[in-house]
C-alpha positions in Angstrom: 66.8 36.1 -35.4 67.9 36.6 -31.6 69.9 34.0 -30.5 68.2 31.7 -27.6 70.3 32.0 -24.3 71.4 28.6 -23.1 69.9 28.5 -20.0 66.8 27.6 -21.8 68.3 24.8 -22.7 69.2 24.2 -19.2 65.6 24.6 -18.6 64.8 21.7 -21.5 67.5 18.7 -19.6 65.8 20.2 -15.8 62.3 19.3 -17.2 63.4 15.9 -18.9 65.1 15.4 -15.6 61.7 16.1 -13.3 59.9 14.2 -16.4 61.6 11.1 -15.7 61.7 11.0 -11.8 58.9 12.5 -10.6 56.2 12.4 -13.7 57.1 8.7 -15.0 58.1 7.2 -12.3 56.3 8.4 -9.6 53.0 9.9 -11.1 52.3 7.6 -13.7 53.1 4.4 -11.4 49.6 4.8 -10.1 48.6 2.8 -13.3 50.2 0.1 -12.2 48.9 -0.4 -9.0 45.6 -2.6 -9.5 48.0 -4.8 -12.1 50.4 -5.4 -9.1 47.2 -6.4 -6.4 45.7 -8.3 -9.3 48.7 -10.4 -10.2 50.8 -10.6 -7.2 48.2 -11.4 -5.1 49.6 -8.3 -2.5 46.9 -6.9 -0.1 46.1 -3.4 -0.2 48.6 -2.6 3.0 51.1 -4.5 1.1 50.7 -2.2 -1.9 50.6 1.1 0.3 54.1 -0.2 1.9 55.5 -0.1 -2.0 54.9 3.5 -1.3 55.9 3.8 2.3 59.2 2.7 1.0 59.6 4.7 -1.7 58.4 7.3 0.0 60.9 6.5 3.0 64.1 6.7 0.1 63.4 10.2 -1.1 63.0 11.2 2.1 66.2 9.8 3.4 67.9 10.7 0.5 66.2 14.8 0.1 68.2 15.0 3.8 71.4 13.8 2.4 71.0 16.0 -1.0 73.3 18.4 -0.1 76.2 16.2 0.9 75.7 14.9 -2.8 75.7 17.7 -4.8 78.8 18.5 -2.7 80.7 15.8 -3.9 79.2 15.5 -7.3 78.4 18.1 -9.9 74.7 19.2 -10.2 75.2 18.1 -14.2 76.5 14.1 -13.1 74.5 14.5 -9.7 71.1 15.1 -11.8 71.8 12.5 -14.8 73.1 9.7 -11.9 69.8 10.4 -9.9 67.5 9.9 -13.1 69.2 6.5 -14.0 68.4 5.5 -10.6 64.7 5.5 -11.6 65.7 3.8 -14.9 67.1 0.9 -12.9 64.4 0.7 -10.5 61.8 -0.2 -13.0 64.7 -3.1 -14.9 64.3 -4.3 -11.0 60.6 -4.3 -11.1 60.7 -6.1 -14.4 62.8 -9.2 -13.8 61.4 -10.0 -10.1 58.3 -11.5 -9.0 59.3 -11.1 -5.2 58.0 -8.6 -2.9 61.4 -8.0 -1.8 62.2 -7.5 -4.8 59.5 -4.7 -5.2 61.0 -3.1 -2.2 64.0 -2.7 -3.9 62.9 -1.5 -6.8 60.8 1.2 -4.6 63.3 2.2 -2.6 66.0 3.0 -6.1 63.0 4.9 -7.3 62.6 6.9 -4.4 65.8 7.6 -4.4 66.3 9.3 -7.5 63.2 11.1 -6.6 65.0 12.8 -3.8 67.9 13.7 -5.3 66.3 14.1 -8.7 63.4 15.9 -8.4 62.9 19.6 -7.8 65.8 20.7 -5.1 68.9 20.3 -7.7 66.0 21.6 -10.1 65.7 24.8 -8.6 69.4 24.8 -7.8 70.6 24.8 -11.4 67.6 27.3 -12.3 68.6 29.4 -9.5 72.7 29.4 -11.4 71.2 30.0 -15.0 68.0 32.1 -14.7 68.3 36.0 -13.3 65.5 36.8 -15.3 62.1 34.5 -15.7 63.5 31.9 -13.0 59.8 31.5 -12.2 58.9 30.6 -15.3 61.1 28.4 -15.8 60.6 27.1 -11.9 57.4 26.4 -13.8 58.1 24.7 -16.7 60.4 22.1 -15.2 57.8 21.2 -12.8 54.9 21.4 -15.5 56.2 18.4 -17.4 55.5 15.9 -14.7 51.9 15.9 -15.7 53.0 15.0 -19.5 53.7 11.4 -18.2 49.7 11.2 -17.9 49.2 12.3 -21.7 48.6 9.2 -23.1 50.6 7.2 -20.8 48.2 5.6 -18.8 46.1 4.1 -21.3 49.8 3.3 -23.4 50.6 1.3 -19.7 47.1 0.1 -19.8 47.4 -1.2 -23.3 51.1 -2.5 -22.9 50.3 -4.4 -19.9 47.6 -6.2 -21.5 49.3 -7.3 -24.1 53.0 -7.9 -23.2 52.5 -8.0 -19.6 53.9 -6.2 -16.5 57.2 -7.2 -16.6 57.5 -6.1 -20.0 56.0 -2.8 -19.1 58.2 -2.1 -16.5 61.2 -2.9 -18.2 60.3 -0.8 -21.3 59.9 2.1 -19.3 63.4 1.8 -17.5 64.9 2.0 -21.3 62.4 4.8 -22.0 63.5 6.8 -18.9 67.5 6.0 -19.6 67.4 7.0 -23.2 65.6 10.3 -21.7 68.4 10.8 -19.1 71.2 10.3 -21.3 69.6 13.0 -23.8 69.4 15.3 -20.4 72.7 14.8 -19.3 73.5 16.0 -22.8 72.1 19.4 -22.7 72.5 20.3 -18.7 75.6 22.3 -17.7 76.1 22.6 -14.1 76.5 26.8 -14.1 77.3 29.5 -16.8 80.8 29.5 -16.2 81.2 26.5 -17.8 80.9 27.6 -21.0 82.0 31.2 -20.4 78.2 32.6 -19.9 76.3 34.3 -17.6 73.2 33.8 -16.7 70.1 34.7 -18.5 69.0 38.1 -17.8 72.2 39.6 -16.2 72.6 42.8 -15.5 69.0 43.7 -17.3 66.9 44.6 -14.8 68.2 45.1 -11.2 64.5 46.0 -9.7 63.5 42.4 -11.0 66.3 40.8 -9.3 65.2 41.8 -6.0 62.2 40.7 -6.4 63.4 36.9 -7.0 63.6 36.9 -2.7 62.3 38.2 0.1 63.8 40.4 3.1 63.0 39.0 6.1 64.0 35.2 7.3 61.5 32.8 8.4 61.4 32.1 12.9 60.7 29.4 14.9 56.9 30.2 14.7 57.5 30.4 11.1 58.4 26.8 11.2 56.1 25.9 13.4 53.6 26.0 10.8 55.3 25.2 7.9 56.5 22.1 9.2 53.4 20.7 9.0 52.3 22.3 6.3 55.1 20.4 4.4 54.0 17.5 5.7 50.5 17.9 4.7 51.2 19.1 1.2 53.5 15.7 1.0 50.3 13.9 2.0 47.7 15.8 -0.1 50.2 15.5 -3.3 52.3 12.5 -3.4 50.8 9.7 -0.9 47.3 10.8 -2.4 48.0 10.6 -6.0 49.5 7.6 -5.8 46.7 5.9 -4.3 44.3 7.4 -7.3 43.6 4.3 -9.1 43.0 2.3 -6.8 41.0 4.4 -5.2 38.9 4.8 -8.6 39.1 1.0 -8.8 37.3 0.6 -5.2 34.0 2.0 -7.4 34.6 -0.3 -10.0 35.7 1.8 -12.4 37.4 0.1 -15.4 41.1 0.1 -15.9 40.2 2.2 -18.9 38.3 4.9 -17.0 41.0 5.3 -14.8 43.4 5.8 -17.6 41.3 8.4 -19.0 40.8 10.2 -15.7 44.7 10.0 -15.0 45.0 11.5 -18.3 42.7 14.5 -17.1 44.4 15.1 -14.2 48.0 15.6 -16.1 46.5 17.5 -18.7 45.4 19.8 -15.7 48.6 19.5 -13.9 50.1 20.9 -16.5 48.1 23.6 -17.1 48.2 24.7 -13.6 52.1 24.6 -13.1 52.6 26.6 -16.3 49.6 29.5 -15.1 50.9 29.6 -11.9 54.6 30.9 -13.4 52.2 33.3 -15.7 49.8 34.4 -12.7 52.2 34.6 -10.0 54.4 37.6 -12.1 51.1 39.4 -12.8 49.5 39.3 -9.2 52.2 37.5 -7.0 52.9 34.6 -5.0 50.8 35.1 -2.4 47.8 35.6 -4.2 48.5 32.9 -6.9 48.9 30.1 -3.6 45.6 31.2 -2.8 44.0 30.6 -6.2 45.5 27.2 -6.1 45.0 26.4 -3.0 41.4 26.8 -3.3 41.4 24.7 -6.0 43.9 21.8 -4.3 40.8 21.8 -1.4 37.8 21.4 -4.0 39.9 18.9 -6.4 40.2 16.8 -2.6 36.9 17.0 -2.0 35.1 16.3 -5.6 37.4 13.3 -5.1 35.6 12.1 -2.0 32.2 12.3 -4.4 34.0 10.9 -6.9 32.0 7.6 -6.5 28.9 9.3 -8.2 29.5 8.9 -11.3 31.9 9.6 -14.4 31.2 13.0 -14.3 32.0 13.9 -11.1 35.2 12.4 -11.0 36.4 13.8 -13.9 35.6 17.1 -13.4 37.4 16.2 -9.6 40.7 14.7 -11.5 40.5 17.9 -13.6 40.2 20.7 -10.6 42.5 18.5 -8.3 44.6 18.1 -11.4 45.2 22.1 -11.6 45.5 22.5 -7.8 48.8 20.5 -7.4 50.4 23.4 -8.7 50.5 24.8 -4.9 52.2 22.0 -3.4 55.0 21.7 -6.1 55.7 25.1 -7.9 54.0 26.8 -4.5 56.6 25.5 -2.4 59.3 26.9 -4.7 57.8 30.3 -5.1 57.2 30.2 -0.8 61.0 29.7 -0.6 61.3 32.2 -2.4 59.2 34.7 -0.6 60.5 33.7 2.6 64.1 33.8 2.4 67.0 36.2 1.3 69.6 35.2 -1.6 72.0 33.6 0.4 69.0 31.9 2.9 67.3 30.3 -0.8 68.7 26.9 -0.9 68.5 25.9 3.0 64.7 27.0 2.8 64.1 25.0 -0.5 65.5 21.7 0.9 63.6 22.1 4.0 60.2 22.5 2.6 61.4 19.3 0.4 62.3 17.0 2.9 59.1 18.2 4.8 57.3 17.0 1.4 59.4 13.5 1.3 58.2 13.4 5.4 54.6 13.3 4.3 54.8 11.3 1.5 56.6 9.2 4.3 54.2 9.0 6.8 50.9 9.0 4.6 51.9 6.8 2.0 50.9 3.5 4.4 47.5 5.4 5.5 45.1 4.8 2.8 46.2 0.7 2.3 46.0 0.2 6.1 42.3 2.1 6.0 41.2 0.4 3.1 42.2 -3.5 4.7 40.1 -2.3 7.6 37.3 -0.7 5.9 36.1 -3.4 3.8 38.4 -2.4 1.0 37.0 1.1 0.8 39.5 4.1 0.2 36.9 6.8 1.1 38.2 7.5 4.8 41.1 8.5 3.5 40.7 10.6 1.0 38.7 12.4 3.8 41.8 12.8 5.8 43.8 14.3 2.9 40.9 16.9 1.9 41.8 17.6 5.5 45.4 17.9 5.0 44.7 20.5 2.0 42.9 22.9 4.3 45.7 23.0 6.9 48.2 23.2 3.7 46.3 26.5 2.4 45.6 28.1 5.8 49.4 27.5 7.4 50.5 29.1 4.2 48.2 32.4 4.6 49.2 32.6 8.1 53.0 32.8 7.5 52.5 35.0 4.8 50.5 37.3 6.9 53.0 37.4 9.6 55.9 37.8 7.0 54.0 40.9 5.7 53.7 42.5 9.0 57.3 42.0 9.3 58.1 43.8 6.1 55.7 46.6 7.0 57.4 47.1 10.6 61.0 47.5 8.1 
């Protein structure tokens, strides 16, 4: 039996990692939102600003990322950044102040930015010669397991132990997960006298890890806003969700159900974009999902019609995602040489963490002004998916004329 390299294993703590920050904490906090309203008494702009703030940490923190895995190991950086998120939720468990919520926001946020998918693809970039796509994929993929089952376990939990007991359940859940993490991540091969997987097997595939040319100022011209966008489209949207469902008067077990649709699809879609993108590219794989991303957005906006329609929206949505999380990865990629790879990443991030930023107040502010009514807004995000495919095909387009003209 063939022995399994360790950088798979690398791959394992990276997706308990991304599991934790990003799919627990950020994604499946959406459940909570009609329990904070309801209970709290917060208005809508109130429970947007929860967002705006935690929203406001990881992108405040994504900008000082590389001054902290400077100082700190990727392996301790990674595990420190996931306990973070543990200790947000203990902070959203013993307080009943909305300062207190701002806190908790902001620690969240931060282990989002510095725990999410830059050191990600940094320690897949050190382990993974071979498959780093795939693996890009995986890690990313798991984020939608926090909606199997989760939302209606929240749902259920909150019922009947309440939210404070839900939120400090799930800080233990995601430090036990982050102390099994830190446990199986390694900060580079060298550590342990390895190299990393897929060394010296295949040169060809190597080169085609990266691209030749570098992107320009009209490059970034369009893909600064295009970060932006996808930021808006893909965090500030999906964390409005259930309330948004709840403005139909859907019930909270509904929602759960359609959460759980949309994860099962998220998951889906990460892992076929790894799997489609070897077979016919990155370009044409962000196409696929991006067409996808734009009719998820707009089912959504129907989504008041009925069951049907918004699950089949949660589903296609769901799927789409995968261009505004893996896509971004796989565009750094494409756009940048070896030594060009990690400066491109953690710009297209902290674009992300920009729009999460700015958007994340939009819907609550709409909705306050709109007779409680989320619809506008989803609107403008549909909107905001269009721009995000179509910058995307542009740069690509002038990058290929580039390469031809080499």
């Amino acid at each position: 039996m063939r022995k399994i390299h360790y950088a798979w294993w690398i791959c394992v703590g990276s997706a308990l990692l991304m599991f934790c920050t990003a799919g627990l904490a950020v994604n499946a906090f959406t459940i909570y939102q009609p329990f904070i309203l309801r209970e709290n008494g917060f208005t809508n702009a109130q429970s947007s600003f929860l967002i705006t703030v935690r929203s406001l940490a990881a992108f405040l923190t994504s900008i000082l990322a590389e001054r902290y895995y400077r100082r700190l190991p990727l392996r301790a950086g990674m595990v420190l950044a996931g306990m973070m998120s543990a200790l947000g939720f203990v902070v959203y468990g013993t307080t009943r102040a909305y300062a207190g919520y701002c806190i908790a926001s902001m620690l969240i946020g931060a282990g989002f930015g510095l725990g999410s998918m830059t050191p990600v693809a940094l320690i897949i970039n050190r382990w993974f010669v071979k498959d780093r796509m795939l693996a890009v994929s995986i890690c990313s993929a798991v984020t939608g397991l926090a909606t199997f089952g989760v939302p209606s376990l929240l749902t259920m939990l909150i019922r009947q132990f309440g939210l404070r007991t839900a939120f400090l359940l799930e800080g233990a859940a995601i430090a036990s997960l982050m102390l099994l993490s830190g446990a199986l991540l390694r900060s580079d091969p060298g550590c342990m006298g390895l190299t990393p997987y897929g060394e010296g097997e295949q040169a060809a595939a190597r080169q085609r890890l990266y691209g030749n040319v570098l992107l320009d100022r009209k490059d970034r011209m369009l893909l600064a806003p295009m970060a932006i966008a996808a930021g808006a489209t893909t965090s500030a949207a999906y964390g409005h969700l259930t309330v948004y469902m709840a403005s139909f008067g859907y019930s909270p077990e509904e929602i759960a159900i359609a959460v759980t649709i949309s994860g099962v699809a998220m998951v889906a879609g990460k892992l076929l974009f790894g799997v489609v993108a070897e077979r016919i590219g990155n370009r044409r794989t962000n196409v696929c999902f991006g067409v996808a991303q734009i009719a998820g957005m707009g089912l959504l906006c129907l989504a008041g019609r009925g069951r049907a329609v918004l699950y089949v929206a949660m589903a296609v949505f769901g799927a789409g995602l995968a261009l505004t999380t893996v896509g971004l990865t796989a565009m750094a990629a494409d756009w940048s040489t070896p030594d060009h790879y990690r400066p491109t990443v953690e710009q297209l991030q902290t674009g992300y963490y920009a729009g999460a930023l700015l958007f994340s107040p939009v819907p609550g502010l709409i909705a306050d002004r709109c007779g409680g009514t989320y619809l506008p807004a989803f609107v403008i995000f549909t909107g905001c998916a269009v721009y995000v495919l179509a910058a995307t095909m542009l740069v690509y387009r002038r990058k290929q004329k580039q390469l031809e003209q080499d």
